[in-house]
mmCIF file of the N, C-alpha and C atoms, coordinates in Angstrom:
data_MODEL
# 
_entry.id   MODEL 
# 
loop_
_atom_site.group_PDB 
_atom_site.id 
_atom_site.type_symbol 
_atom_site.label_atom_id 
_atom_site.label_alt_id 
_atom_site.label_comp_id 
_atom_site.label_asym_id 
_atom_site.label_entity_id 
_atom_site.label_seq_id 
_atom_site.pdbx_PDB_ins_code 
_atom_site.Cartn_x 
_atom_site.Cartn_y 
_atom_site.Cartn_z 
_atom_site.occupancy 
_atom_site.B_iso_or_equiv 
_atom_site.pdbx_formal_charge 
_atom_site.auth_seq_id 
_atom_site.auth_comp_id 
_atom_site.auth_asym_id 
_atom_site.auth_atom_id 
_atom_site.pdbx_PDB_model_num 
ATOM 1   N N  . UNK A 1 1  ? 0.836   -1.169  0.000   1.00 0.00 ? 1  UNK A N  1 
ATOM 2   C CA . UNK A 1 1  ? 0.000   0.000   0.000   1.00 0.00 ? 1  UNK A CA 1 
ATOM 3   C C  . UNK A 1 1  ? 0.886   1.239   0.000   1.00 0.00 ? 1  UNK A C  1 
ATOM 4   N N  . UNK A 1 2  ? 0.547   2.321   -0.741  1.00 0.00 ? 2  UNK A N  1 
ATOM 5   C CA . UNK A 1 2  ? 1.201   3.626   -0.992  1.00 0.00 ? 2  UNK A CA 1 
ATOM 6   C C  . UNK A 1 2  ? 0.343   3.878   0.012   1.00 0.00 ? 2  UNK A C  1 
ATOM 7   N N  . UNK A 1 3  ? 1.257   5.026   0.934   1.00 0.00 ? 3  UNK A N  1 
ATOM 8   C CA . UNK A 1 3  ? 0.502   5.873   1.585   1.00 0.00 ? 3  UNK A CA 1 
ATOM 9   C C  . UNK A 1 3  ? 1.694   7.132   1.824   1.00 0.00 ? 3  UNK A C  1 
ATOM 10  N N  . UNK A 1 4  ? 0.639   8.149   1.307   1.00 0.00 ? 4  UNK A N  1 
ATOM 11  C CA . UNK A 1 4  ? 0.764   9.803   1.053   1.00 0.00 ? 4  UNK A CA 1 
ATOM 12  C C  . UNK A 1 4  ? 0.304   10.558  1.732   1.00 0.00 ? 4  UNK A C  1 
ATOM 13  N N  . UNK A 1 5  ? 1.226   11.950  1.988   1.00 0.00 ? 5  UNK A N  1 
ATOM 14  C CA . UNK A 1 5  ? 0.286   13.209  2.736   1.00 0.00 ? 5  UNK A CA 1 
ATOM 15  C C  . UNK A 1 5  ? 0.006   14.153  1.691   1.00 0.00 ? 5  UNK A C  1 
ATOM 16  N N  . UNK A 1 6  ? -1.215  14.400  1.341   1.00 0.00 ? 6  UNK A N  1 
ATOM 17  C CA . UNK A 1 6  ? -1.364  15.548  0.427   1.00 0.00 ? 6  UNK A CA 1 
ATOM 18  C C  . UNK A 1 6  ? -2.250  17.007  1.111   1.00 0.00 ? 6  UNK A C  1 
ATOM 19  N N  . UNK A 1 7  ? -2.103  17.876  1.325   1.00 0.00 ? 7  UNK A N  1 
ATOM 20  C CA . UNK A 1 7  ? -3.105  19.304  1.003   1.00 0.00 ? 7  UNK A CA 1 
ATOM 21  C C  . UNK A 1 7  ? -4.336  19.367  0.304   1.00 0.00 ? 7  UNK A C  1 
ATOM 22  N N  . UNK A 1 8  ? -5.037  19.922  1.214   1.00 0.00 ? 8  UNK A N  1 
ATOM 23  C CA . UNK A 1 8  ? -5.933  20.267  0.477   1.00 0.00 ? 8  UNK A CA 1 
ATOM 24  C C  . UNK A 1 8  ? -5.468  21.194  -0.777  1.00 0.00 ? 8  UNK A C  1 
ATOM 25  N N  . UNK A 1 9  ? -6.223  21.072  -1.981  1.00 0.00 ? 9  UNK A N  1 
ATOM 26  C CA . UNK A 1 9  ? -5.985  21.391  -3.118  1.00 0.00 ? 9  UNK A CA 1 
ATOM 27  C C  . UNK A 1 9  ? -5.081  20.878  -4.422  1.00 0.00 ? 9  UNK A C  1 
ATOM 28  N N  . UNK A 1 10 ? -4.454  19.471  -3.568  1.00 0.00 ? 10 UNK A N  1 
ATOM 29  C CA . UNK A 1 10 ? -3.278  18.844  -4.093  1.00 0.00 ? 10 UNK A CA 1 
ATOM 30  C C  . UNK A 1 10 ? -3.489  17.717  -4.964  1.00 0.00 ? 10 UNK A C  1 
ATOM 31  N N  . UNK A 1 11 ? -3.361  17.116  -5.642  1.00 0.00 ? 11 UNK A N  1 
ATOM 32  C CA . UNK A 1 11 ? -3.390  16.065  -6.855  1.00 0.00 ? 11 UNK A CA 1 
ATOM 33  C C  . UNK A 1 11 ? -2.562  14.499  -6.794  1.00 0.00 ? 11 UNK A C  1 
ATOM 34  N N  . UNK A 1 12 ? -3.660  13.804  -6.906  1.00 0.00 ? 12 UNK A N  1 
ATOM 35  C CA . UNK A 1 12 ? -3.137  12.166  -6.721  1.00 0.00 ? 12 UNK A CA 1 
ATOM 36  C C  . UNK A 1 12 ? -3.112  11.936  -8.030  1.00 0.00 ? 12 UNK A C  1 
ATOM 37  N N  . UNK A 1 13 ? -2.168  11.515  -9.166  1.00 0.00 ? 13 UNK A N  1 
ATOM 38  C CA . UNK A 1 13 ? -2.267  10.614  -10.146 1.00 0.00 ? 13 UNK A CA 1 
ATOM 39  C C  . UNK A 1 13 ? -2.443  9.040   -10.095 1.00 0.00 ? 13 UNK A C  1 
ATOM 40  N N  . UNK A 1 14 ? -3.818  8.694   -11.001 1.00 0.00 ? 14 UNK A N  1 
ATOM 41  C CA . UNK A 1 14 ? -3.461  6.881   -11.208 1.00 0.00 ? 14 UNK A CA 1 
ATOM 42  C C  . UNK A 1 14 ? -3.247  6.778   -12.846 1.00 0.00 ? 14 UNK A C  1 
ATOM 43  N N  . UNK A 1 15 ? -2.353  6.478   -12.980 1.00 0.00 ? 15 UNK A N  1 
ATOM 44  C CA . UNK A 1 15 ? -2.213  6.236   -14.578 1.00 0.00 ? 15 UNK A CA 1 
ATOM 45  C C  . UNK A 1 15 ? -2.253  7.576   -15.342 1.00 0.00 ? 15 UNK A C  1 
ATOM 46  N N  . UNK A 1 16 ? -2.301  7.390   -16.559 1.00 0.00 ? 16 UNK A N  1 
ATOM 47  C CA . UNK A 1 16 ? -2.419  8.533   -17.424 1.00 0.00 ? 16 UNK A CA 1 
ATOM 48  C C  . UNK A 1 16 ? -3.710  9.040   -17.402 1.00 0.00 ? 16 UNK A C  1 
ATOM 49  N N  . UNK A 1 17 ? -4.774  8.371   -16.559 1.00 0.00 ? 17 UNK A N  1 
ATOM 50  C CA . UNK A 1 17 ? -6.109  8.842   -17.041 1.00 0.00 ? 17 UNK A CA 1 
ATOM 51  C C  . UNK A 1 17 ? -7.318  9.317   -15.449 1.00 0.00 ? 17 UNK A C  1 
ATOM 52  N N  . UNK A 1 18 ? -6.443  8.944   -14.404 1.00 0.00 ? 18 UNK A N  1 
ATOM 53  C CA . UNK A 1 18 ? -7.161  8.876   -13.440 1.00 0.00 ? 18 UNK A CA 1 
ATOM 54  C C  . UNK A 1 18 ? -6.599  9.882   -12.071 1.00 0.00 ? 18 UNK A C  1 
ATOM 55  N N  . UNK A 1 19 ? -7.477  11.005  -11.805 1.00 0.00 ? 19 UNK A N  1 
ATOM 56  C CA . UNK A 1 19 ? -6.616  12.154  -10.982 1.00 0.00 ? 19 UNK A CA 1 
ATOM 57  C C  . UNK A 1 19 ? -7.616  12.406  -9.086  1.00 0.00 ? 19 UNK A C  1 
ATOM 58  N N  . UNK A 1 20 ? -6.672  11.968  -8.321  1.00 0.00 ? 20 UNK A N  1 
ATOM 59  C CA . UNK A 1 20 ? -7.731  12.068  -7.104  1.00 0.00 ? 20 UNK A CA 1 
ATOM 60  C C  . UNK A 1 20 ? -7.223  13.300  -6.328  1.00 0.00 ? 20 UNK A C  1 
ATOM 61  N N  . UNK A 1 21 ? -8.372  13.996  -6.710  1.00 0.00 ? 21 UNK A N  1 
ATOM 62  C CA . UNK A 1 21 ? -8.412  15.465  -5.838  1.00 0.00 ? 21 UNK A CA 1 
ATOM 63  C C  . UNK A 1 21 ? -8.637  15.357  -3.901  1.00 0.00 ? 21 UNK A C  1 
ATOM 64  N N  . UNK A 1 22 ? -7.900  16.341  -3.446  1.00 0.00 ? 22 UNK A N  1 
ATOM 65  C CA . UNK A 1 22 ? -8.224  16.360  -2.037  1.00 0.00 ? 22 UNK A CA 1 
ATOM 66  C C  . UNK A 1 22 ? -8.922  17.866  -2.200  1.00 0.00 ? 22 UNK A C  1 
ATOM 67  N N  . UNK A 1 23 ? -9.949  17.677  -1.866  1.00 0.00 ? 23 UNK A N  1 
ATOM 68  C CA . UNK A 1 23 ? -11.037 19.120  -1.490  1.00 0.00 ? 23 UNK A CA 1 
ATOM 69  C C  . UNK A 1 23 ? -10.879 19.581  -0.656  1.00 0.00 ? 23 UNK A C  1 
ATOM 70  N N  . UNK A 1 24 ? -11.107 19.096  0.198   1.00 0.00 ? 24 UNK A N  1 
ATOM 71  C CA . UNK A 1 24 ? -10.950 19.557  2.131   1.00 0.00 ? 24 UNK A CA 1 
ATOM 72  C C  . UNK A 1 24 ? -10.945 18.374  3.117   1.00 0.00 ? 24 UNK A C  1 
ATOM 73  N N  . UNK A 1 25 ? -10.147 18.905  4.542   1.00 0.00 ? 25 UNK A N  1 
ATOM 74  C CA . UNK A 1 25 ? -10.325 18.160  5.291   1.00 0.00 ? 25 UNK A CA 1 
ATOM 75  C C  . UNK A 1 25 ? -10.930 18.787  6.760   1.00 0.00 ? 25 UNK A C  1 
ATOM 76  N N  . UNK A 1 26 ? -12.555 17.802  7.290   1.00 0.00 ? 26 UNK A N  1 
ATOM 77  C CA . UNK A 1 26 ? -13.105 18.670  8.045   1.00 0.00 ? 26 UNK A CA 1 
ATOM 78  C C  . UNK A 1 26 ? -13.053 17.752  9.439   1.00 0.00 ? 26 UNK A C  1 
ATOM 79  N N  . UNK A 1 27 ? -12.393 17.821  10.194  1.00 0.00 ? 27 UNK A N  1 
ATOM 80  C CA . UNK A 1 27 ? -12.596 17.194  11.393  1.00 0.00 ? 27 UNK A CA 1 
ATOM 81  C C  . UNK A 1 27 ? -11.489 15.760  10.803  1.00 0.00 ? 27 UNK A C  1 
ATOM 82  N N  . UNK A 1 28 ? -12.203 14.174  10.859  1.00 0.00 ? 28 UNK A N  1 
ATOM 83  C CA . UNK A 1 28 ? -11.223 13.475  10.510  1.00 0.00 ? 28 UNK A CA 1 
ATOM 84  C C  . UNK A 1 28 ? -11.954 12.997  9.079   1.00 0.00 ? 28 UNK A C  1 
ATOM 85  N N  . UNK A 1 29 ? -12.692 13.708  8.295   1.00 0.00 ? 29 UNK A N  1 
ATOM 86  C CA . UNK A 1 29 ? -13.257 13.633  7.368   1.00 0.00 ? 29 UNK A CA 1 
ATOM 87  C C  . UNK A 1 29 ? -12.500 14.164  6.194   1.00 0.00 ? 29 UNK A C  1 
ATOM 88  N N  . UNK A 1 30 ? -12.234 13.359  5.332   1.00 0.00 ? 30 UNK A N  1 
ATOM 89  C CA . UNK A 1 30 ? -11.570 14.157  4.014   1.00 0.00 ? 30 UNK A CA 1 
ATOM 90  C C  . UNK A 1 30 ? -12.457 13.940  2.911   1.00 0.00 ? 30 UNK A C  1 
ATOM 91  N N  . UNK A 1 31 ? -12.271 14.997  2.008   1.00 0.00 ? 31 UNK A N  1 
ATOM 92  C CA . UNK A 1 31 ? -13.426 14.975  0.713   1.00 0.00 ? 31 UNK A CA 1 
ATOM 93  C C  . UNK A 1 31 ? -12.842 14.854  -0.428  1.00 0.00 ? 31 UNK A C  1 
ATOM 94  N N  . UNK A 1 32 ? -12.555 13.928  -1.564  1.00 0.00 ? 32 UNK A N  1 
ATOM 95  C CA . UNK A 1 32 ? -11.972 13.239  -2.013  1.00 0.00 ? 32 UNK A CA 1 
ATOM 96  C C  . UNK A 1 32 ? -12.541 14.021  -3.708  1.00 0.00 ? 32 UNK A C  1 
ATOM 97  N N  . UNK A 1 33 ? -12.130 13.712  -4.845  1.00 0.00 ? 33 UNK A N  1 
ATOM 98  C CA . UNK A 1 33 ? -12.927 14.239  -5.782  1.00 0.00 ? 33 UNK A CA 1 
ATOM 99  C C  . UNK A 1 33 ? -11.858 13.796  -6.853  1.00 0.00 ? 33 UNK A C  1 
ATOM 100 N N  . UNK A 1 34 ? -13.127 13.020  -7.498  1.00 0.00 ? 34 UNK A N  1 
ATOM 101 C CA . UNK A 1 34 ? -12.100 12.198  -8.143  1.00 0.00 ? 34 UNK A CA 1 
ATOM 102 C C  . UNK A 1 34 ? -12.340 12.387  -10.075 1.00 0.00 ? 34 UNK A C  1 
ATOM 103 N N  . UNK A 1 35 ? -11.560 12.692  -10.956 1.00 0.00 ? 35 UNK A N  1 
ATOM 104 C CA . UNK A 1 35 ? -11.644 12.532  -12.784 1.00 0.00 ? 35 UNK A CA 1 
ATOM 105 C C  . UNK A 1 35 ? -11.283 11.391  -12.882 1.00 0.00 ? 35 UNK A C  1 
ATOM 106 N N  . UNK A 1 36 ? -11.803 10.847  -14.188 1.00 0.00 ? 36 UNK A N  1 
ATOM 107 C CA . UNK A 1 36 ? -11.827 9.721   -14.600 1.00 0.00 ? 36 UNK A CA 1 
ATOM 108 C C  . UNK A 1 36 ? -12.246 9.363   -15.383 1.00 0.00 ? 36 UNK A C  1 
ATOM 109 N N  . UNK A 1 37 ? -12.138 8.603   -16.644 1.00 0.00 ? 37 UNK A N  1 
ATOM 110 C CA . UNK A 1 37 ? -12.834 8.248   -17.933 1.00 0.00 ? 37 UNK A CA 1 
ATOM 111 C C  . UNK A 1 37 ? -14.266 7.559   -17.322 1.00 0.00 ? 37 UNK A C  1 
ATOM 112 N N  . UNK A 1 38 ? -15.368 8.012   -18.261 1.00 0.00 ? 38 UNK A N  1 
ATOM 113 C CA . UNK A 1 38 ? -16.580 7.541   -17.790 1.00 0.00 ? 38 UNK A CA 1 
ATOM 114 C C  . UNK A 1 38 ? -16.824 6.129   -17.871 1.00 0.00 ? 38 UNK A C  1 
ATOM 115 N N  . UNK A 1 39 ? -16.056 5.170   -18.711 1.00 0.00 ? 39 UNK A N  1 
ATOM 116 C CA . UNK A 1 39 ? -15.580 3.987   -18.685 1.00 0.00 ? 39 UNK A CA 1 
ATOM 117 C C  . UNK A 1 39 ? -15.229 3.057   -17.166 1.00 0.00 ? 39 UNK A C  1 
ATOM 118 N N  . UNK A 1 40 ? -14.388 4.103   -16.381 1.00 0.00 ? 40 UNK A N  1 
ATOM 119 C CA . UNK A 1 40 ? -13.737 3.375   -15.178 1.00 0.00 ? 40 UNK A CA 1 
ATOM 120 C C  . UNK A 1 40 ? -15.168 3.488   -14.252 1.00 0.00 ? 40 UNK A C  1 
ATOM 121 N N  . UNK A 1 41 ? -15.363 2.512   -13.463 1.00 0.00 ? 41 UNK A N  1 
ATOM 122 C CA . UNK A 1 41 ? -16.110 3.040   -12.650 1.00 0.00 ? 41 UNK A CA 1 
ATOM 123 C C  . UNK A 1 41 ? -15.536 3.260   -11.381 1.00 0.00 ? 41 UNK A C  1 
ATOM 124 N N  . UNK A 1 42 ? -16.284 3.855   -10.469 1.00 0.00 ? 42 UNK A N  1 
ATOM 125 C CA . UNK A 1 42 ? -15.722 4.432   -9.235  1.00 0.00 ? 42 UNK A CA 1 
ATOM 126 C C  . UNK A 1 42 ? -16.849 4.236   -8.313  1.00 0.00 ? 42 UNK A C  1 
ATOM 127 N N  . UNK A 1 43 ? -16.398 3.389   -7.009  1.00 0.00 ? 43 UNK A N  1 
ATOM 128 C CA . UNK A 1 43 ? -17.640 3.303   -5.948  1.00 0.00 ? 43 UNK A CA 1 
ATOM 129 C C  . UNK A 1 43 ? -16.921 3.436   -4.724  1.00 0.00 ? 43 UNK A C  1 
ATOM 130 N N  . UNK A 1 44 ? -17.791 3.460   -3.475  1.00 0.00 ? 44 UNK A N  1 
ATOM 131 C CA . UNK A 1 44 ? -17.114 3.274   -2.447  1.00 0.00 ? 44 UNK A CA 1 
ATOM 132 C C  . UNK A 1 44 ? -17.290 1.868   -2.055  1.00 0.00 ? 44 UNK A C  1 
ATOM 133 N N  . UNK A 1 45 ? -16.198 1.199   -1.225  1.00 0.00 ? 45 UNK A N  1 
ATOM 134 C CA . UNK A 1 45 ? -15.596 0.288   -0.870  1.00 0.00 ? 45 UNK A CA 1 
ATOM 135 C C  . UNK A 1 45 ? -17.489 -1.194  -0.338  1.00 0.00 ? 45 UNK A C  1 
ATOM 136 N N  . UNK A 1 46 ? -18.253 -0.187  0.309   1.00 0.00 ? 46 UNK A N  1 
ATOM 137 C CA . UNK A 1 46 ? -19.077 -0.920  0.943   1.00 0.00 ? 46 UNK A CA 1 
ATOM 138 C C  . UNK A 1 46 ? -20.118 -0.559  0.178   1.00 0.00 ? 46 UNK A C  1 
ATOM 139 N N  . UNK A 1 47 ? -20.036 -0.060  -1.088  1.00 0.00 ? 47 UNK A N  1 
ATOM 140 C CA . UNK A 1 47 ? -21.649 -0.538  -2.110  1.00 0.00 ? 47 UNK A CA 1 
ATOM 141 C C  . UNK A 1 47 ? -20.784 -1.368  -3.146  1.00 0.00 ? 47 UNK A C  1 
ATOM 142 N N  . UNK A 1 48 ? -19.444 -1.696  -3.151  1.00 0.00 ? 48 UNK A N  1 
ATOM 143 C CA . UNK A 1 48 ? -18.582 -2.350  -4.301  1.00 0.00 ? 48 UNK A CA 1 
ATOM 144 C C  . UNK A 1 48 ? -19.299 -4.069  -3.452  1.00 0.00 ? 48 UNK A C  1 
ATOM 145 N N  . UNK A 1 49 ? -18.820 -3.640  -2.384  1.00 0.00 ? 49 UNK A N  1 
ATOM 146 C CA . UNK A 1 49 ? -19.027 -4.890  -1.699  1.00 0.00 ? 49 UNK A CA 1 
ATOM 147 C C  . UNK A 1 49 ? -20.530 -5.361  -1.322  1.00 0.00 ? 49 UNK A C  1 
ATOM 148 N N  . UNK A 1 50 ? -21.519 -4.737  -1.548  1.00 0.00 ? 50 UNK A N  1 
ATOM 149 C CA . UNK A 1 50 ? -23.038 -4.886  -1.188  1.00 0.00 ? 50 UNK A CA 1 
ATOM 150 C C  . UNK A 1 50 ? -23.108 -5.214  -2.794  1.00 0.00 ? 50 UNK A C  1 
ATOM 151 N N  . UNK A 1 51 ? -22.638 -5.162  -3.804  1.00 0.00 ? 51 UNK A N  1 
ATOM 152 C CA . UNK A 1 51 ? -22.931 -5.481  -5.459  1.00 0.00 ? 51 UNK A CA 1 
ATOM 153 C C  . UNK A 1 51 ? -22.585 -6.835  -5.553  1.00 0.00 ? 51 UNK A C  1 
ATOM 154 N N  . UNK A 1 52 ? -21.531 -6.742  -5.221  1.00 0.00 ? 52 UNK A N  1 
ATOM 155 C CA . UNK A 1 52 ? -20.447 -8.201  -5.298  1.00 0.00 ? 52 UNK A CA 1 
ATOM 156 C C  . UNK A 1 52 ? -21.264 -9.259  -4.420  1.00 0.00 ? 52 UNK A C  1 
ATOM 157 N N  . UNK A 1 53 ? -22.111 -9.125  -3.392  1.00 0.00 ? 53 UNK A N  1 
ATOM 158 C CA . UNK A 1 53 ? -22.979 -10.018 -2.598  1.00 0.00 ? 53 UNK A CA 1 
ATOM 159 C C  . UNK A 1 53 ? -23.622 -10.265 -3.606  1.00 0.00 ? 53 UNK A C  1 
ATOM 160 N N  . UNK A 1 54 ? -24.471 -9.258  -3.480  1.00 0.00 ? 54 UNK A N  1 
ATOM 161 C CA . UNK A 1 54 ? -26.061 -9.664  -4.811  1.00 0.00 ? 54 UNK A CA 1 
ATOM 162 C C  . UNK A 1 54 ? -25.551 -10.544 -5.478  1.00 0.00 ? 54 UNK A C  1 
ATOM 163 N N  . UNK A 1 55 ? -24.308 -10.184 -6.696  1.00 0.00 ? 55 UNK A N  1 
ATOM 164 C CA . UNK A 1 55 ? -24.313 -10.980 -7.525  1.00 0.00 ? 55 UNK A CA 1 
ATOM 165 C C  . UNK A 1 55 ? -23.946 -12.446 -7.526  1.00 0.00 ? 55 UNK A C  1 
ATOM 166 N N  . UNK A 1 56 ? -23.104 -12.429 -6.461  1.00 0.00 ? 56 UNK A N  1 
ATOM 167 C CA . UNK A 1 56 ? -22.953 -13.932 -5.887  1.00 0.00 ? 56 UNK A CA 1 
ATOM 168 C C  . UNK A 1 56 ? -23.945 -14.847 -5.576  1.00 0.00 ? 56 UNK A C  1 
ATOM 169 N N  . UNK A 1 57 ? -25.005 -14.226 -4.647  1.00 0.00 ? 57 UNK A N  1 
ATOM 170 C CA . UNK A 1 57 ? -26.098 -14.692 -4.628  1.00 0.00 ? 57 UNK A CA 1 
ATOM 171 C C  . UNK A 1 57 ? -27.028 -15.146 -5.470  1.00 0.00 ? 57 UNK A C  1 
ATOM 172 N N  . UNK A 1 58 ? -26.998 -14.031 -6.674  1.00 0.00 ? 58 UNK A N  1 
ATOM 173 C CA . UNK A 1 58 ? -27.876 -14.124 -7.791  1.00 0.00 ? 58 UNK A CA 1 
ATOM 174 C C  . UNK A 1 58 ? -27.522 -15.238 -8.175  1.00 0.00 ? 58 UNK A C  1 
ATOM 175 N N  . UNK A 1 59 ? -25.966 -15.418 -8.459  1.00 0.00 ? 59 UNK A N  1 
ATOM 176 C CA . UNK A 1 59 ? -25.647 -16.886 -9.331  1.00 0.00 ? 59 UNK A CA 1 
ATOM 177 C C  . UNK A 1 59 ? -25.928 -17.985 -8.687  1.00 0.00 ? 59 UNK A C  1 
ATOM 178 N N  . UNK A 1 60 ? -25.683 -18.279 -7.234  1.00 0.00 ? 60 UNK A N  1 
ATOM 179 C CA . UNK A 1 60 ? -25.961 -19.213 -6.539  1.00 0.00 ? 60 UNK A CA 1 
ATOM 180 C C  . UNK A 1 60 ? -27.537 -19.390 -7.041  1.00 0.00 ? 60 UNK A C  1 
ATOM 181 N N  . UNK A 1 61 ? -28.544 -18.509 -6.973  1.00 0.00 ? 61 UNK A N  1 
ATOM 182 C CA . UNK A 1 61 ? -29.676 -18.407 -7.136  1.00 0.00 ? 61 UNK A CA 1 
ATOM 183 C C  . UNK A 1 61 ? -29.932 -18.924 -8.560  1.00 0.00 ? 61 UNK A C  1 
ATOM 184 N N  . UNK A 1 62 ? -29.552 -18.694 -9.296  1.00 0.00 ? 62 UNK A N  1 
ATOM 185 C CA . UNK A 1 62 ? -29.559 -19.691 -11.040 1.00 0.00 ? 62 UNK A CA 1 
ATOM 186 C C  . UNK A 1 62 ? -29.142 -20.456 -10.813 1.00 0.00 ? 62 UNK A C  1 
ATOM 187 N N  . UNK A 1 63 ? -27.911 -21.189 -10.681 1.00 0.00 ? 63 UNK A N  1 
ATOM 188 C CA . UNK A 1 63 ? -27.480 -22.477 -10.445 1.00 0.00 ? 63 UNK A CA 1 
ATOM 189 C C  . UNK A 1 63 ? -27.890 -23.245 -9.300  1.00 0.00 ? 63 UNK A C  1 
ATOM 190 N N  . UNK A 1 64 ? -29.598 -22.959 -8.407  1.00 0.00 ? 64 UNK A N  1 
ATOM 191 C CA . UNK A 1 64 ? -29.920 -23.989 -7.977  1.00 0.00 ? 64 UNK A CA 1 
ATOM 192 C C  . UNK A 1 64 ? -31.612 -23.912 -8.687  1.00 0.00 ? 64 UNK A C  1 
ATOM 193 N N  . UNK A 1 65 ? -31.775 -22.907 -9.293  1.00 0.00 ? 65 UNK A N  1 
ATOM 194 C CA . UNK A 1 65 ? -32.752 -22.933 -10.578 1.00 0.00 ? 65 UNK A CA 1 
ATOM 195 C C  . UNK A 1 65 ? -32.549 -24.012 -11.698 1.00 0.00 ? 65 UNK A C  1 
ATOM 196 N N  . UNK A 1 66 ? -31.617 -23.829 -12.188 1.00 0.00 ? 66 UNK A N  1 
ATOM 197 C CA . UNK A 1 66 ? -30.989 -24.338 -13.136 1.00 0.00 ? 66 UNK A CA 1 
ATOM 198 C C  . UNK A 1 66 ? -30.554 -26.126 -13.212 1.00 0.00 ? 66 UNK A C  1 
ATOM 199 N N  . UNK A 1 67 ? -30.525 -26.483 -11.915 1.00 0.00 ? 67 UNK A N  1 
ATOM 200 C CA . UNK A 1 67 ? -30.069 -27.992 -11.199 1.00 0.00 ? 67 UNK A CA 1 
ATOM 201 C C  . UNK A 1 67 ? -31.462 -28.688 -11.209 1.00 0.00 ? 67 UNK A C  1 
ATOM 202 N N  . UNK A 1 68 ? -32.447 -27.488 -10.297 1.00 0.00 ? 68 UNK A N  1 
ATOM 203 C CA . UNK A 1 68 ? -33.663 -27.889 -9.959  1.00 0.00 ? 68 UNK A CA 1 
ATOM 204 C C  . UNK A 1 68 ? -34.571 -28.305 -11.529 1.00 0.00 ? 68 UNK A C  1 
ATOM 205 N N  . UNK A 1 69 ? -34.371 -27.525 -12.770 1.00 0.00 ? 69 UNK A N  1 
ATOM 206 C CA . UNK A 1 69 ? -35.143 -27.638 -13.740 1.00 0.00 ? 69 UNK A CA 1 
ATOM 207 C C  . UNK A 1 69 ? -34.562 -28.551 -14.518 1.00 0.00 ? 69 UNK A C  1 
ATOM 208 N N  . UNK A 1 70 ? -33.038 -29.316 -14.213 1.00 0.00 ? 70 UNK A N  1 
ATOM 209 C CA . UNK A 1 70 ? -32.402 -30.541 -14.791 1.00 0.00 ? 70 UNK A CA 1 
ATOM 210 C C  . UNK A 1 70 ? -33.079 -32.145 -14.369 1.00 0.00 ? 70 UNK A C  1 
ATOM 211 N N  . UNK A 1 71 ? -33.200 -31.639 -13.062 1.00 0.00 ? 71 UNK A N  1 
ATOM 212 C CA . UNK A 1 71 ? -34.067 -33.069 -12.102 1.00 0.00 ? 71 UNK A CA 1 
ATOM 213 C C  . UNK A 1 71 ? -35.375 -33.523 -12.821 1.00 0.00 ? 71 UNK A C  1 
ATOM 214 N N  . UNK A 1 72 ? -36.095 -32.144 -12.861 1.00 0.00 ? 72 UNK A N  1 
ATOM 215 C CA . UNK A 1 72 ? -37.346 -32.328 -13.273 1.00 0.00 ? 72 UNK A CA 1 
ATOM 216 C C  . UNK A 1 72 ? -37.310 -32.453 -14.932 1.00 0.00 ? 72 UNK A C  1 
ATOM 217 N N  . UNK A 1 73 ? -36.798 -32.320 -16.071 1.00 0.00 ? 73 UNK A N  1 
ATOM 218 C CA . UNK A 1 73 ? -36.590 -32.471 -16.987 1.00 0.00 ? 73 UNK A CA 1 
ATOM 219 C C  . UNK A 1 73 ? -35.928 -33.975 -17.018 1.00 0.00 ? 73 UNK A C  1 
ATOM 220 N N  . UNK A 1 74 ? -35.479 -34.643 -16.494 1.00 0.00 ? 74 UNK A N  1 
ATOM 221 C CA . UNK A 1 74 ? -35.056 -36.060 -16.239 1.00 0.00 ? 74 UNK A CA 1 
ATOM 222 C C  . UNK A 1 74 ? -36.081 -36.995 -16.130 1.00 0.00 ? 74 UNK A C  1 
ATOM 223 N N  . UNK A 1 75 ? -36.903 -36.670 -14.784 1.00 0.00 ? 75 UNK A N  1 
ATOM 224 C CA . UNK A 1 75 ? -38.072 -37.023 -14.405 1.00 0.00 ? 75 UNK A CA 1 
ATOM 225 C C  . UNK A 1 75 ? -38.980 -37.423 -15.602 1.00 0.00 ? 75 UNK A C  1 
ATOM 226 N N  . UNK A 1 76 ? -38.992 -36.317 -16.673 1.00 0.00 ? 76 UNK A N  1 
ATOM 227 C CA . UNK A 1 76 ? -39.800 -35.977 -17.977 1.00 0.00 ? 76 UNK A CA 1 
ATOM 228 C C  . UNK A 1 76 ? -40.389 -35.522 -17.267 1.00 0.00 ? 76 UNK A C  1 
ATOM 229 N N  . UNK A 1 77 ? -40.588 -34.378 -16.402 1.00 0.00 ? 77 UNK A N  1 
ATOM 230 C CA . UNK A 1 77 ? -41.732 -33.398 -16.203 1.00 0.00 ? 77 UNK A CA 1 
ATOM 231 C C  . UNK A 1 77 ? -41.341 -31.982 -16.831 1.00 0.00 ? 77 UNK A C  1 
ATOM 232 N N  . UNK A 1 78 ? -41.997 -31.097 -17.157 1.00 0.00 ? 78 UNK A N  1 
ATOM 233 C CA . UNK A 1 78 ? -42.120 -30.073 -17.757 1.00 0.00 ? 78 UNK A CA 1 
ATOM 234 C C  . UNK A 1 78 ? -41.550 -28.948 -16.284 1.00 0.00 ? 78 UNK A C  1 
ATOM 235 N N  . UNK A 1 79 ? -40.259 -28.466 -16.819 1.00 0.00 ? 79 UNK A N  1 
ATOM 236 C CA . UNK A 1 79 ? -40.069 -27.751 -15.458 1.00 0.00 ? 79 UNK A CA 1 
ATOM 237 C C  . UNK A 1 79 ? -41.307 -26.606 -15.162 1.00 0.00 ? 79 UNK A C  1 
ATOM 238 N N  . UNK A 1 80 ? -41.174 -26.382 -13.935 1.00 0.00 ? 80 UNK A N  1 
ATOM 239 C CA . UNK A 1 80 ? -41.373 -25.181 -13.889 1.00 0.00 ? 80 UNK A CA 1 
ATOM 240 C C  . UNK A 1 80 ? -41.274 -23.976 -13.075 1.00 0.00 ? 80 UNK A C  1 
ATOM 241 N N  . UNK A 1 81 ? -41.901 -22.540 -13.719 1.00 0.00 ? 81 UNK A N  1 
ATOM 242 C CA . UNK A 1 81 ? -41.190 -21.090 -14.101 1.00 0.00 ? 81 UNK A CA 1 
ATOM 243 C C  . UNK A 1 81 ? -41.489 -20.352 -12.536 1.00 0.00 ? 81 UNK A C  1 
# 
């Protein structure tokens, strides 16, 4: 892990394309402000991680859809929706 002291008003480079602004710092709160190709996306740490659940879930959630409508298609029953 890099770790930096910057100013308010001061400039983080990532790559050629990605620049993290420091706005202010209020109490132990810093305000961050970030450019970036509209391509990259940018989240904070705990909705990256509340997405990454869902979707895990979701798949778990098809692949016992998906198992369940193999059984019954075996069976010769007509799954179902």
């Amino acid at each position: 892990m890099l770790v930096l002291k910057r100013k308010v008003g001061e400039v983080v480079r990532i790559g050629n394309d990605i620049e993290v602004h420091v706005l202010a710092v209020e109490g132990d709160v810093i305000k961050l402000g970030f450019e970036a190709p509209k391509q990259v996306q940018i989240l904070r740490s705990e909705v990256y991680d509340a997405i990454k659940a869902e979707n895990i879930q979701s798949s778990i959630s098809t692949s016992m859809d998906a198992k369940e409508m193999m059984k019954q298609l075996k069976k010769g029953s007509t799954p179902k929706k």
